[in-house]
mmCIF file of the N, C-alpha and C atoms, coordinates in Angstrom:
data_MODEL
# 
_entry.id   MODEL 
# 
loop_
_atom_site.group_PDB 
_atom_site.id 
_atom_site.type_symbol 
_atom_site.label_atom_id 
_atom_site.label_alt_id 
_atom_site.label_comp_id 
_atom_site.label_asym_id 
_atom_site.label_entity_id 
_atom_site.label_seq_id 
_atom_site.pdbx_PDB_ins_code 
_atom_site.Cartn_x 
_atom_site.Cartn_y 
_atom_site.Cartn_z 
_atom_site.occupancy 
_atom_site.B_iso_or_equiv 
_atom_site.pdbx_formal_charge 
_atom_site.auth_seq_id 
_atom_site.auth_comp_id 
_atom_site.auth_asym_id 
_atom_site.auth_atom_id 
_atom_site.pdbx_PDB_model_num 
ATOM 1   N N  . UNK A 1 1  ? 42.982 0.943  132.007 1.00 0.00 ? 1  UNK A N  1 
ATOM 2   C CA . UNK A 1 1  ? 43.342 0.846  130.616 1.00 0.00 ? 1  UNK A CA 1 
ATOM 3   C C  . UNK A 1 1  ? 43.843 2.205  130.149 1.00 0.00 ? 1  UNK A C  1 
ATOM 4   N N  . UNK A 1 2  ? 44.837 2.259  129.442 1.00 0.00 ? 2  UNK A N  1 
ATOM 5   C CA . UNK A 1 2  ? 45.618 3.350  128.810 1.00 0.00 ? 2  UNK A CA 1 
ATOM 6   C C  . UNK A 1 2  ? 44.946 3.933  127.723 1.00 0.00 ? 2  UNK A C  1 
ATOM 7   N N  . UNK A 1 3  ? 44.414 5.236  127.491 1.00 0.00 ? 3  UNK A N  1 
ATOM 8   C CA . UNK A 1 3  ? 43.756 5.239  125.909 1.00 0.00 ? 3  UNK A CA 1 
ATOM 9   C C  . UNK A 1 3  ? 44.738 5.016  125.195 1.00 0.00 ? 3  UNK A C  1 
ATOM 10  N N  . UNK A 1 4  ? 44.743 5.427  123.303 1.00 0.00 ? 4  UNK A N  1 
ATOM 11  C CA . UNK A 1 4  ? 45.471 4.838  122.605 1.00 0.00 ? 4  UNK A CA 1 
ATOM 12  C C  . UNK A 1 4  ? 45.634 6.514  122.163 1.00 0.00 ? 4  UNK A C  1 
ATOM 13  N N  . UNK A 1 5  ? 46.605 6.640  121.860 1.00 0.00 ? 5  UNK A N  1 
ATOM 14  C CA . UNK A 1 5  ? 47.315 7.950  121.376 1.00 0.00 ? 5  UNK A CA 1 
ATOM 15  C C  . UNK A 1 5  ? 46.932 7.882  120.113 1.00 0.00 ? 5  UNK A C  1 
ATOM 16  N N  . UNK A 1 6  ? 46.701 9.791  119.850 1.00 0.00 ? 6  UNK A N  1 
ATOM 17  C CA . UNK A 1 6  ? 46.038 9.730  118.014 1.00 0.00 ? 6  UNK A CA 1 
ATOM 18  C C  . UNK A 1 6  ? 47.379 9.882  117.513 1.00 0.00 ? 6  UNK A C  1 
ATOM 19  N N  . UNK A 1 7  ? 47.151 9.772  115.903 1.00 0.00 ? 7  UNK A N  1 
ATOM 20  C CA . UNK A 1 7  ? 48.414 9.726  115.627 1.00 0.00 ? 7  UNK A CA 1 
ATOM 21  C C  . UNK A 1 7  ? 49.298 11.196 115.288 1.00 0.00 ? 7  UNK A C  1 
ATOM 22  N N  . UNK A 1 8  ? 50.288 11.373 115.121 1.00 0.00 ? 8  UNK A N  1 
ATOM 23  C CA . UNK A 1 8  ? 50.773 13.056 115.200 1.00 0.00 ? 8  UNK A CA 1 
ATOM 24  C C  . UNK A 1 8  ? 50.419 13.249 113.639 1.00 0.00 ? 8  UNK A C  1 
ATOM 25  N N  . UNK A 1 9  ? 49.796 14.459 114.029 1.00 0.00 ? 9  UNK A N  1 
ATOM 26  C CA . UNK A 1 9  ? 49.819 15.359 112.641 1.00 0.00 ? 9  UNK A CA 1 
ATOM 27  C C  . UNK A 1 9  ? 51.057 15.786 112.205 1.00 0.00 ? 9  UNK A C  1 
ATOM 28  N N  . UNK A 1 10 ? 50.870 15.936 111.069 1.00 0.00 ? 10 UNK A N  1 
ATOM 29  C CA . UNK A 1 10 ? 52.292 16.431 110.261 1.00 0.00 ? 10 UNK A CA 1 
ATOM 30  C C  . UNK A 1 10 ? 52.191 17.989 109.975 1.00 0.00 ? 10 UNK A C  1 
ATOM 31  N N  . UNK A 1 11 ? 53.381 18.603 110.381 1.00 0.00 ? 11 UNK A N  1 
ATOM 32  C CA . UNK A 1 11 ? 53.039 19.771 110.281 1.00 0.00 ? 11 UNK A CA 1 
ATOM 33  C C  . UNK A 1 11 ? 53.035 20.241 108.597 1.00 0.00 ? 11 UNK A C  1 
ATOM 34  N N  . UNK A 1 12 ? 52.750 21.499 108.520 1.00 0.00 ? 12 UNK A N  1 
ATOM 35  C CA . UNK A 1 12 ? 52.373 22.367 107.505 1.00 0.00 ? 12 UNK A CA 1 
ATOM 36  C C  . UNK A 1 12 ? 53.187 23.314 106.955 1.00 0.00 ? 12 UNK A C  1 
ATOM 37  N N  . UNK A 1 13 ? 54.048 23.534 106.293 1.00 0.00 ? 13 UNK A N  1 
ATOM 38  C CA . UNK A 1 13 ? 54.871 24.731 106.029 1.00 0.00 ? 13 UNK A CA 1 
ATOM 39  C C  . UNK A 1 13 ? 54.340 25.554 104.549 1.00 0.00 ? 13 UNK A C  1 
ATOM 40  N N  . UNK A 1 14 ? 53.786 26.242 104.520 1.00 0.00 ? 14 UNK A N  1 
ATOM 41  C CA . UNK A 1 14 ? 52.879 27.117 103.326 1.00 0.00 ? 14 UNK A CA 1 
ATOM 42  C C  . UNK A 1 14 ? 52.963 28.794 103.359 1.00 0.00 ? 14 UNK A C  1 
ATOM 43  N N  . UNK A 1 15 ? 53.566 29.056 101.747 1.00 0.00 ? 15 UNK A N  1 
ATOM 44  C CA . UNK A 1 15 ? 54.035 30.313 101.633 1.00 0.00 ? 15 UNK A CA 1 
ATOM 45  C C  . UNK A 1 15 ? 53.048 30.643 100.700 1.00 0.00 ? 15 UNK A C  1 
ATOM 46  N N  . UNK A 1 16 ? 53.226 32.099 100.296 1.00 0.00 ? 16 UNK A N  1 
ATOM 47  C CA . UNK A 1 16 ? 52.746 32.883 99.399  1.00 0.00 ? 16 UNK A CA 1 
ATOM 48  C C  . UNK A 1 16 ? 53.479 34.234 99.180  1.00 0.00 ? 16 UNK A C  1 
ATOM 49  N N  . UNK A 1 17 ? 53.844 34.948 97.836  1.00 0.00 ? 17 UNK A N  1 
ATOM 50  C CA . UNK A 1 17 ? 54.628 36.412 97.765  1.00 0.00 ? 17 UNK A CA 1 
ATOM 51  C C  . UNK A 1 17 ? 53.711 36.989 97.095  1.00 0.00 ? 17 UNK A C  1 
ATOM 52  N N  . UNK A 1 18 ? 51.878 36.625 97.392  1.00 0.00 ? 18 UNK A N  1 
ATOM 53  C CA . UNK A 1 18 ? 51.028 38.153 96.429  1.00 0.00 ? 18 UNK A CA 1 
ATOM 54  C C  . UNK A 1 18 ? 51.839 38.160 95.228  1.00 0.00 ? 18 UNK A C  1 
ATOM 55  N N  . UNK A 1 19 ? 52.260 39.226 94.790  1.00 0.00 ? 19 UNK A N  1 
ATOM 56  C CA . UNK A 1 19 ? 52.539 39.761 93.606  1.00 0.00 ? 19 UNK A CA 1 
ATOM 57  C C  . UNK A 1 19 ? 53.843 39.947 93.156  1.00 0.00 ? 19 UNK A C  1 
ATOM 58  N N  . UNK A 1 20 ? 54.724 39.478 94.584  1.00 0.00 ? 20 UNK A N  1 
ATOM 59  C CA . UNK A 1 20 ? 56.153 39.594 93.798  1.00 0.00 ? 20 UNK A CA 1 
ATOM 60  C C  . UNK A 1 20 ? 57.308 38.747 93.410  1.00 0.00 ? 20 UNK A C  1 
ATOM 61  N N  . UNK A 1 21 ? 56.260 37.999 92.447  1.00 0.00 ? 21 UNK A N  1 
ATOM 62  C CA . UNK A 1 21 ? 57.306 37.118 91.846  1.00 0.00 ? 21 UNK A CA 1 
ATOM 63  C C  . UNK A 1 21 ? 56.749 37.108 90.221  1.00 0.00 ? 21 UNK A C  1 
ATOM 64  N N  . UNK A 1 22 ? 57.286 37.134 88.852  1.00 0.00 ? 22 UNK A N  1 
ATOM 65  C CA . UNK A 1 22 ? 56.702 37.239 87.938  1.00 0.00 ? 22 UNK A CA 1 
ATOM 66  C C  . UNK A 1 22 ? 56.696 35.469 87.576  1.00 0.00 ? 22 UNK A C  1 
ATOM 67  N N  . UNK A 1 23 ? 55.692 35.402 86.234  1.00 0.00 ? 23 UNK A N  1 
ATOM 68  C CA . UNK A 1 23 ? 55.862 33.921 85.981  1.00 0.00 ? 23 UNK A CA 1 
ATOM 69  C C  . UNK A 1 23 ? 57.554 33.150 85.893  1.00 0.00 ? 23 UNK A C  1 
ATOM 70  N N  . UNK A 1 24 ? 58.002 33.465 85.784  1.00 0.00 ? 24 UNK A N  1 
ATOM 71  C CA . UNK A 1 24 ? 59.656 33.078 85.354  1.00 0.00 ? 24 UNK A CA 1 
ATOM 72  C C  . UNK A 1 24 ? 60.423 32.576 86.960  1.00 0.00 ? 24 UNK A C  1 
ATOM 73  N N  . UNK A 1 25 ? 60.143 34.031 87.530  1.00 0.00 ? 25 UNK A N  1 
ATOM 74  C CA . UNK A 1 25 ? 60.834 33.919 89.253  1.00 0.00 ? 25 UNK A CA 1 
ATOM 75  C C  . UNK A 1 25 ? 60.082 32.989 89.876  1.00 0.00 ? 25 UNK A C  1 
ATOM 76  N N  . UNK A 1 26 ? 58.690 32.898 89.667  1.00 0.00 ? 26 UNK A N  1 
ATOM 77  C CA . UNK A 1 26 ? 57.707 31.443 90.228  1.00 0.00 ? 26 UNK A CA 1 
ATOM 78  C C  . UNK A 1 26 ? 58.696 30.254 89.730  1.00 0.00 ? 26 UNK A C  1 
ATOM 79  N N  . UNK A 1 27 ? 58.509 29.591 88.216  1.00 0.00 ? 27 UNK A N  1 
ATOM 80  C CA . UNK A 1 27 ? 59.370 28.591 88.063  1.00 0.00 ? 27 UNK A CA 1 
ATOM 81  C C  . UNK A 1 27 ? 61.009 28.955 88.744  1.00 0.00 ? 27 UNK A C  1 
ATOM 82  N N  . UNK A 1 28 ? 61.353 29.620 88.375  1.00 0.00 ? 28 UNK A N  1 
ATOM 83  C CA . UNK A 1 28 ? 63.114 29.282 89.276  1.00 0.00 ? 28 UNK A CA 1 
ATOM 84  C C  . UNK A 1 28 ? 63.004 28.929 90.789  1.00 0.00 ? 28 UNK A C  1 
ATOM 85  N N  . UNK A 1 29 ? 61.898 29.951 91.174  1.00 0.00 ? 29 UNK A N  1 
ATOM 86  C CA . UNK A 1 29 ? 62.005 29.529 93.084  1.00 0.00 ? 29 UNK A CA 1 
ATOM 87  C C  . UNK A 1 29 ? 61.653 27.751 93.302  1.00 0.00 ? 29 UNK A C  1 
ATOM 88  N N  . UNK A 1 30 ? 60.662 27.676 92.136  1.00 0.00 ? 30 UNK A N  1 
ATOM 89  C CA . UNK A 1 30 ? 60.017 26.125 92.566  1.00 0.00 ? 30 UNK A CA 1 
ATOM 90  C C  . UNK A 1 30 ? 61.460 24.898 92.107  1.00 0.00 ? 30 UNK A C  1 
ATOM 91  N N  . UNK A 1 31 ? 62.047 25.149 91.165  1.00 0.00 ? 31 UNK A N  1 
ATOM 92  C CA . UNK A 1 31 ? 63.245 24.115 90.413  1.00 0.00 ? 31 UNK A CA 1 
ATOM 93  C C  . UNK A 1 31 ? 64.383 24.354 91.641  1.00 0.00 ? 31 UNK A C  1 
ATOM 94  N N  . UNK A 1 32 ? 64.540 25.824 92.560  1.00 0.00 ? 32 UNK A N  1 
ATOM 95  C CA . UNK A 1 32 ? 65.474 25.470 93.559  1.00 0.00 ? 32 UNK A CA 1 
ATOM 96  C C  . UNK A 1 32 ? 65.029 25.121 94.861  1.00 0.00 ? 32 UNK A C  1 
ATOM 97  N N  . UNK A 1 33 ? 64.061 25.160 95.100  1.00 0.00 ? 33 UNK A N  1 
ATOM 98  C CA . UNK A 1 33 ? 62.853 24.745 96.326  1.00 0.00 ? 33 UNK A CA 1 
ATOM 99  C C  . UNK A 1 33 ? 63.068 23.357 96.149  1.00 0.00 ? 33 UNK A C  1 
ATOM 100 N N  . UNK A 1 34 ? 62.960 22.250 95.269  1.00 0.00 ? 34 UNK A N  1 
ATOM 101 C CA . UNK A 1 34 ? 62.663 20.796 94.713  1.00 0.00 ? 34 UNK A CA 1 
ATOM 102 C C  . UNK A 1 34 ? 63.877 20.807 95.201  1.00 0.00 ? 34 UNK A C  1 
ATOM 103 N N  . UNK A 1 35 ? 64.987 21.162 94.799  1.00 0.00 ? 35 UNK A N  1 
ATOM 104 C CA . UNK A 1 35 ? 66.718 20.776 95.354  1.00 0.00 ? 35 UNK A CA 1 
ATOM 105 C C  . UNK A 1 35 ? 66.832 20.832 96.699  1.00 0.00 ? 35 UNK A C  1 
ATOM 106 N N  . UNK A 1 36 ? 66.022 22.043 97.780  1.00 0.00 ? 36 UNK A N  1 
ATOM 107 C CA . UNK A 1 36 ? 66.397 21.586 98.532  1.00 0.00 ? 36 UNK A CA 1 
ATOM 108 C C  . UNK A 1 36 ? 65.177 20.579 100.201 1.00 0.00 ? 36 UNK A C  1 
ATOM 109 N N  . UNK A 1 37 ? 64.672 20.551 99.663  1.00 0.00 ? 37 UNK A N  1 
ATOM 110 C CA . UNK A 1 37 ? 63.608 19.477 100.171 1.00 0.00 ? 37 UNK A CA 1 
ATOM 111 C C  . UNK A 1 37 ? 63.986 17.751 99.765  1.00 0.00 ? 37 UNK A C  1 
ATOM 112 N N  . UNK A 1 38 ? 64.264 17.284 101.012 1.00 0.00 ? 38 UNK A N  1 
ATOM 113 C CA . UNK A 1 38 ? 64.292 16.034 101.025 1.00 0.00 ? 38 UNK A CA 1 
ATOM 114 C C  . UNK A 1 38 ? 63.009 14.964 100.760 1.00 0.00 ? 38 UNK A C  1 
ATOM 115 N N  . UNK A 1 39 ? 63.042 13.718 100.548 1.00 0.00 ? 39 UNK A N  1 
ATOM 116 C CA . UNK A 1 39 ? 62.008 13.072 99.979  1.00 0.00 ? 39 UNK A CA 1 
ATOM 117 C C  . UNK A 1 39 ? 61.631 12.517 101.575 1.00 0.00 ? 39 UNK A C  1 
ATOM 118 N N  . UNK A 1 40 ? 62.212 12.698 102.590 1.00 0.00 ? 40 UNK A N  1 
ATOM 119 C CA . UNK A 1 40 ? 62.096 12.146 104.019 1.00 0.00 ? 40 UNK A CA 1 
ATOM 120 C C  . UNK A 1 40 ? 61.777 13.119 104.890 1.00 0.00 ? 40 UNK A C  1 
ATOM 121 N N  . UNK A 1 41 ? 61.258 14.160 104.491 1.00 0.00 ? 41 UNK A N  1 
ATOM 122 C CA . UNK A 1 41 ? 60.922 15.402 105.221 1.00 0.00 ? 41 UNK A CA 1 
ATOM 123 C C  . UNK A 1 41 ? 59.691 15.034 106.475 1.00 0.00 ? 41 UNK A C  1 
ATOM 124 N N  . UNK A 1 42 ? 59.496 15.950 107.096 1.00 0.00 ? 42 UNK A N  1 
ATOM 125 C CA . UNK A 1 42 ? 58.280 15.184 107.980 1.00 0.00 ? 42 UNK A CA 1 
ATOM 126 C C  . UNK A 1 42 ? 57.246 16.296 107.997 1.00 0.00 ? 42 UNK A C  1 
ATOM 127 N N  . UNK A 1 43 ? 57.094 16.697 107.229 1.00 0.00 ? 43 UNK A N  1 
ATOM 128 C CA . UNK A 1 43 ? 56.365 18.476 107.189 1.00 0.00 ? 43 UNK A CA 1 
ATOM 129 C C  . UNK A 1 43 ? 55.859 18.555 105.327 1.00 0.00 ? 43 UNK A C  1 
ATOM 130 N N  . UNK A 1 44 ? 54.574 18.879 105.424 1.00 0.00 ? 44 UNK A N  1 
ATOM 131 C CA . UNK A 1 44 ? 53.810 19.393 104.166 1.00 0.00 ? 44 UNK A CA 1 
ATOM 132 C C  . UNK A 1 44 ? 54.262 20.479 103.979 1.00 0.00 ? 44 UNK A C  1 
ATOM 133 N N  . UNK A 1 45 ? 54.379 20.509 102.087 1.00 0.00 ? 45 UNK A N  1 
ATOM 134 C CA . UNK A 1 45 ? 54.831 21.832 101.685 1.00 0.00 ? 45 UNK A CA 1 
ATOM 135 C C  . UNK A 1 45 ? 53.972 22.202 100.708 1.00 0.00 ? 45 UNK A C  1 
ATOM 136 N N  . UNK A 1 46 ? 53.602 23.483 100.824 1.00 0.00 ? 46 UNK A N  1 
ATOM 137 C CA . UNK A 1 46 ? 52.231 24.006 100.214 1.00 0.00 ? 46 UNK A CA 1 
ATOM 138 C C  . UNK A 1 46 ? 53.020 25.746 99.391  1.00 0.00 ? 46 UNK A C  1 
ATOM 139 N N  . UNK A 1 47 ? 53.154 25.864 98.438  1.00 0.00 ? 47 UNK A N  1 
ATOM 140 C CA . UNK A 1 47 ? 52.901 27.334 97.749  1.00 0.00 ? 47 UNK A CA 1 
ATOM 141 C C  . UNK A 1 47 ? 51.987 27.626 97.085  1.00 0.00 ? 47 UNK A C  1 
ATOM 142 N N  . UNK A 1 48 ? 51.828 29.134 97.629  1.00 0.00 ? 48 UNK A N  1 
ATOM 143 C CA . UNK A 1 48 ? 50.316 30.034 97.074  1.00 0.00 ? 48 UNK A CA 1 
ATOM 144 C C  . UNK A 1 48 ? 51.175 30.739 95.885  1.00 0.00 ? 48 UNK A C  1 
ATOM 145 N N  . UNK A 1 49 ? 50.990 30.599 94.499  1.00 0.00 ? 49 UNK A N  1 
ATOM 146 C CA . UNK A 1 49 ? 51.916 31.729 93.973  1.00 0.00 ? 49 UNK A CA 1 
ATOM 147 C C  . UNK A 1 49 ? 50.880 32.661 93.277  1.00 0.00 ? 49 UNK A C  1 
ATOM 148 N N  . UNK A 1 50 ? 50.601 33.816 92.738  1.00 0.00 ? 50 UNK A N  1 
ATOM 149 C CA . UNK A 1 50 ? 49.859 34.221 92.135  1.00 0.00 ? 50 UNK A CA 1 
ATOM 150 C C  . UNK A 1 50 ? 49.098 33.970 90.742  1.00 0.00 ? 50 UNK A C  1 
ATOM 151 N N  . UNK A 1 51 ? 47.957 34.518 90.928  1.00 0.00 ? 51 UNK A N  1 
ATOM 152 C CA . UNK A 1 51 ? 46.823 33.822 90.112  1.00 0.00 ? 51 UNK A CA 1 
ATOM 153 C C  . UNK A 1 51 ? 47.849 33.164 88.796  1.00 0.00 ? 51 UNK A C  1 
ATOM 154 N N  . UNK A 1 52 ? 48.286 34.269 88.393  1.00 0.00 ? 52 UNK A N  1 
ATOM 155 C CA . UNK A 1 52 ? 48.825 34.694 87.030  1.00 0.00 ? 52 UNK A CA 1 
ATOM 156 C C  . UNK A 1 52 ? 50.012 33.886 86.780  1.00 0.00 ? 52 UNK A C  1 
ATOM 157 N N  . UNK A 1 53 ? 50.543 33.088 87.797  1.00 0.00 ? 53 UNK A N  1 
ATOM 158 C CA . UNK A 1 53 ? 51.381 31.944 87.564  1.00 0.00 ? 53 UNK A CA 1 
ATOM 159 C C  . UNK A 1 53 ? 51.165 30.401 88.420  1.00 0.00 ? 53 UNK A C  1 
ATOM 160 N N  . UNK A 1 54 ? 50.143 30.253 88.566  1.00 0.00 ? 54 UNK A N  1 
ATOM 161 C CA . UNK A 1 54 ? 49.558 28.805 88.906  1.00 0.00 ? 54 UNK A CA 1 
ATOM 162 C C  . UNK A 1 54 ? 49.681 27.886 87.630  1.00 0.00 ? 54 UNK A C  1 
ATOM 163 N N  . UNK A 1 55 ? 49.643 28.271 86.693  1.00 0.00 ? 55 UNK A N  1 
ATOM 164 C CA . UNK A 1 55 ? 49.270 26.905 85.633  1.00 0.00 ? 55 UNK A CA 1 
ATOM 165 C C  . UNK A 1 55 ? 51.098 26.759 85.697  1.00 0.00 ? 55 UNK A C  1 
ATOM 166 N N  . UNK A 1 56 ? 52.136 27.793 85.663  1.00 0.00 ? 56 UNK A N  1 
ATOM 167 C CA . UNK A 1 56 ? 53.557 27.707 85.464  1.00 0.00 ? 56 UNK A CA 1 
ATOM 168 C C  . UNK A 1 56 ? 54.141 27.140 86.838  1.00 0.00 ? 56 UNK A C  1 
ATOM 169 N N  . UNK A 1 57 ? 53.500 27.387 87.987  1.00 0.00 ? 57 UNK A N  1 
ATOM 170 C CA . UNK A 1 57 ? 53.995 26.459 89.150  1.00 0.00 ? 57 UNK A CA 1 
ATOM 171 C C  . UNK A 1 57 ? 53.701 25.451 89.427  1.00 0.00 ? 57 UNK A C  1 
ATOM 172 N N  . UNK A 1 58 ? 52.514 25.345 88.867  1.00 0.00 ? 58 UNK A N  1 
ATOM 173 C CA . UNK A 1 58 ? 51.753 23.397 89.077  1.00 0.00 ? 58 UNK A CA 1 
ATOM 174 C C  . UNK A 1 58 ? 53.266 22.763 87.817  1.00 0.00 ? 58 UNK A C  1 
ATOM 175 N N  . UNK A 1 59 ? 53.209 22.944 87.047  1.00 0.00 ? 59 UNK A N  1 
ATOM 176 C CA . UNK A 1 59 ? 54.065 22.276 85.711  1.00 0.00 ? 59 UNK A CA 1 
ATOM 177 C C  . UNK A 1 59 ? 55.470 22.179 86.505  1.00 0.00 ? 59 UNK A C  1 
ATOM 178 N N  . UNK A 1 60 ? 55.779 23.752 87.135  1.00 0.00 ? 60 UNK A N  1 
ATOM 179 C CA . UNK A 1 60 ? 57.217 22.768 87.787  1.00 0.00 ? 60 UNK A CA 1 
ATOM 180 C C  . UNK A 1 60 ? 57.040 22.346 89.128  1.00 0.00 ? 60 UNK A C  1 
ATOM 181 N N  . UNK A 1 61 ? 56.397 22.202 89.681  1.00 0.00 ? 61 UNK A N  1 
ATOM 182 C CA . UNK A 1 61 ? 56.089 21.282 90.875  1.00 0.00 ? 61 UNK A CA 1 
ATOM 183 C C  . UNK A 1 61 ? 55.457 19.729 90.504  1.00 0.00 ? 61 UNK A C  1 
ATOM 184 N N  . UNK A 1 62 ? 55.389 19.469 89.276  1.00 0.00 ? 62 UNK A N  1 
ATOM 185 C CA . UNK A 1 62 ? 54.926 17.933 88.797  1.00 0.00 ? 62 UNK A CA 1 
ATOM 186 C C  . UNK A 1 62 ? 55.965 17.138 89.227  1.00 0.00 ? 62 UNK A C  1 
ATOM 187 N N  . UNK A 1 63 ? 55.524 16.053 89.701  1.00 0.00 ? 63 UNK A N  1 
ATOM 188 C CA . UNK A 1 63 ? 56.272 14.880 90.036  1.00 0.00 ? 63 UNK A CA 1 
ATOM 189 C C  . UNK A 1 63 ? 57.339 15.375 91.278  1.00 0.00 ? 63 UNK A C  1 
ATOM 190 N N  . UNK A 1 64 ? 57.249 15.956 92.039  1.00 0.00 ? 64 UNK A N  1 
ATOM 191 C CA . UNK A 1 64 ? 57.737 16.051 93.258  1.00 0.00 ? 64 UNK A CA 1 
ATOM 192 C C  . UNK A 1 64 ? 56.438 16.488 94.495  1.00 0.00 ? 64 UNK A C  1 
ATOM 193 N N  . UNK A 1 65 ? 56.945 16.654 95.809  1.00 0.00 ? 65 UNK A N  1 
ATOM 194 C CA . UNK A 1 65 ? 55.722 16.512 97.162  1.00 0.00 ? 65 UNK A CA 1 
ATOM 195 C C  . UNK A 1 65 ? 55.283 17.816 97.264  1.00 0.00 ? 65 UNK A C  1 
ATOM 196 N N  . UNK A 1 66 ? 56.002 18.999 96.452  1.00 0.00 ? 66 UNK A N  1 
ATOM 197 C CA . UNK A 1 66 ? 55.276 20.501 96.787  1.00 0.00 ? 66 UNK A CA 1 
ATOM 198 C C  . UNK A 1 66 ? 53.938 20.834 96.371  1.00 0.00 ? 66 UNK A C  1 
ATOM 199 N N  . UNK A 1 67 ? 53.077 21.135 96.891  1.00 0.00 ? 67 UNK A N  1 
ATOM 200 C CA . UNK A 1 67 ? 51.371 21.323 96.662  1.00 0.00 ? 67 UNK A CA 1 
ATOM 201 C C  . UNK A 1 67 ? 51.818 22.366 96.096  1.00 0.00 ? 67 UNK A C  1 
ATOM 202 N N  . UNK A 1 68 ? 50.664 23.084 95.459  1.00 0.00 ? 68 UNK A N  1 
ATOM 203 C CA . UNK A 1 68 ? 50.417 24.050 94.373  1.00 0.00 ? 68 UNK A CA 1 
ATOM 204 C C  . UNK A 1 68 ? 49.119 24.658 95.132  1.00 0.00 ? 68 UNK A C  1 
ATOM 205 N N  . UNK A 1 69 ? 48.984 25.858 95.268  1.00 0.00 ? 69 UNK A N  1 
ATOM 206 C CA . UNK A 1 69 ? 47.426 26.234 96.383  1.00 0.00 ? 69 UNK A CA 1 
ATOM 207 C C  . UNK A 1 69 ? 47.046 27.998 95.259  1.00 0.00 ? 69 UNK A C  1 
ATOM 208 N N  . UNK A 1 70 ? 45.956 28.232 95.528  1.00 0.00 ? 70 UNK A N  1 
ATOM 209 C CA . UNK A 1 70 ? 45.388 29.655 95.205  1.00 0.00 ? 70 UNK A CA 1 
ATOM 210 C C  . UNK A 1 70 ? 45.074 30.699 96.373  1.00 0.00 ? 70 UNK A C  1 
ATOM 211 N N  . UNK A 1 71 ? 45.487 31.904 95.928  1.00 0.00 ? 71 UNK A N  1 
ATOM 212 C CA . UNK A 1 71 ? 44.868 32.797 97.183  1.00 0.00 ? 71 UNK A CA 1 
ATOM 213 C C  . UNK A 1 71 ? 44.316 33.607 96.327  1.00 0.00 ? 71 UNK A C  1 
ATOM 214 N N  . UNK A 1 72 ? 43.623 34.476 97.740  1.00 0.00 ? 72 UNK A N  1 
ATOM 215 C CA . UNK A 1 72 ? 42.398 35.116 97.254  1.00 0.00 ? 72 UNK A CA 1 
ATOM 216 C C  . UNK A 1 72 ? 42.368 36.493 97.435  1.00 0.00 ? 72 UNK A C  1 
# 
């Protein structure tokens, strides 16, 4: 008997720039990031942006597949 193959993980693609992006450059990177990510992608997309602009990257990452994450 053949075992049964697990199924493939999907890979992970997850950034972070620490400190150099201000709240403003967070929203623009995320509104041209959304343009170019397909809805058929086969890979998770995760940004760390800094503390100080999480509430402004969750808002433009609403309603599209980019995660929103914290670092430490």
């Amino acid at each position: 008997m053949v075992p049964a193959m697990a199924p493939m993980r999907r890979k992970l693609i997850a950034g972070n720039w620490k400190m150099f992006k201000t709240v403003a450059e967070t929203v623009a990177y995320l509104h041209a990031l959304r343009g170019l990510l397909s809805s058929t992608r086969k890979s998770d997309v995760v940004v760390a942006p800094p503390f100080t602009a999480i509430q402004a990257a969750s808002t433009a990452a609403r309603d599209s597949d980019i995660g929103i994450a914290g670092q430490n």
